[in-house]
C-alpha positions in Angstrom: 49.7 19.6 107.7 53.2 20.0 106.6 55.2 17.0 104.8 58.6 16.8 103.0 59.1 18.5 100.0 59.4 15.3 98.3 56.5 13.6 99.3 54.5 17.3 98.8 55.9 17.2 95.3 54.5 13.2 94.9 50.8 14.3 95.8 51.3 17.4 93.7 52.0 15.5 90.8 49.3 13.2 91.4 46.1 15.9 92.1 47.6 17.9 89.1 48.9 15.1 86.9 48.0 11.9 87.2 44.5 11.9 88.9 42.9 14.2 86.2 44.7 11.8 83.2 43.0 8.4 84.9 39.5 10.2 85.1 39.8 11.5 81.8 40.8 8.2 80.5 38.4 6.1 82.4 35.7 8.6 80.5 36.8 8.1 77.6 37.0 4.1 77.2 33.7 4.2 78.8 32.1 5.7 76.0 34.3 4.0 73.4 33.8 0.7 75.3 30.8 0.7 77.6 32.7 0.1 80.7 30.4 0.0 83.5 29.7 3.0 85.8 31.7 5.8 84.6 29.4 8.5 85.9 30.6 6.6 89.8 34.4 6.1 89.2 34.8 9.7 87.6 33.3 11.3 89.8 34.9 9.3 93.2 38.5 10.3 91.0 37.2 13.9 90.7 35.9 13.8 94.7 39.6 12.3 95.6 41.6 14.8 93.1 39.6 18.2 95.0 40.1 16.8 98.3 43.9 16.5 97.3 43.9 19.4 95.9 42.3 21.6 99.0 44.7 19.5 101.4 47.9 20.9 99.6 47.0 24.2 99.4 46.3 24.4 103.3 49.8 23.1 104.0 51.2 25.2 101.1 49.6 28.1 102.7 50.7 26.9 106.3 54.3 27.0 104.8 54.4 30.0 103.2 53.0 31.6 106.7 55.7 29.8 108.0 58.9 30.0 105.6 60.5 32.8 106.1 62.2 34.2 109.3 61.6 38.3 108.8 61.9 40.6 105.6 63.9 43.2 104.0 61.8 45.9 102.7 62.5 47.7 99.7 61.2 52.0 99.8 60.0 53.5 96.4 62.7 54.5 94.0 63.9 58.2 93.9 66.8 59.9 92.4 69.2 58.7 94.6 68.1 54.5 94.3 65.8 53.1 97.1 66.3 52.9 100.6 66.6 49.1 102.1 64.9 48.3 105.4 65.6 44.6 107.5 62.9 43.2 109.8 64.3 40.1 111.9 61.9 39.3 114.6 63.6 36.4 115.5 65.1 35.5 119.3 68.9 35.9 119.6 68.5 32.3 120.5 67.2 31.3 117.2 69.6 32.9 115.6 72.5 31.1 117.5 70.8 27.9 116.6 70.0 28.6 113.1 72.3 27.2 110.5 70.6 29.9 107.8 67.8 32.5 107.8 65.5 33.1 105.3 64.0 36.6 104.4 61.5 37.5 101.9 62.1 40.8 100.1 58.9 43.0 99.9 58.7 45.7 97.7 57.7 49.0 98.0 56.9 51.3 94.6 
């Protein structure tokens, strides 16, 4: 499950945000008011918020397995600086196609 980045940054904002501030709420002008069934919509809005919450980390995981298009390593420091490796294990024919590639630098100590 992979979405835009806005609409990835919308549900963010509402399992971190917004979701946790309407339970708390809710709680809290059910005991100052006696609104009915607090124990019920709490805990649907806490059910809703970890479902949200698991869902975004599998696509975020998904993406990050998926993001980047080979590496450049970085060796262990010695006297004379560190020695730089690049692993691109991409088609030629992606690479024709692709308007940018994206590495991740991984570093070695």
């Amino acid at each position: 499950m992979i979405q835009s980045n806005k609409t990835y940054d919308r549900l963010k904002f509402l399992a971190q945000i917004l979701l946790p501030a309407l339970g708390t709420l809710y709680s809290a002008l059910a005991v100052i008011w006696g609104l009915p069934g607090a124990e019920k919509v709490v805990g649907t809005i806490l059910a809703v918020d970890t479902f949200l919450g698991v869902a975004l980390q599998l696509s975020s995981n998904k993406y990050q397995a998926t993001a980047f298009d080979g590496t450049i390593e970085m060796g262990p420091a010695d006297q004379d600086g560190r020695t730089f490796g690049v692993s691109l294990p991409v088609s030629a024919e992606h690479m024709e196609q692709a308007s940018e590639i994206r590495l991740k630098v991984v570093k070695q100590e």
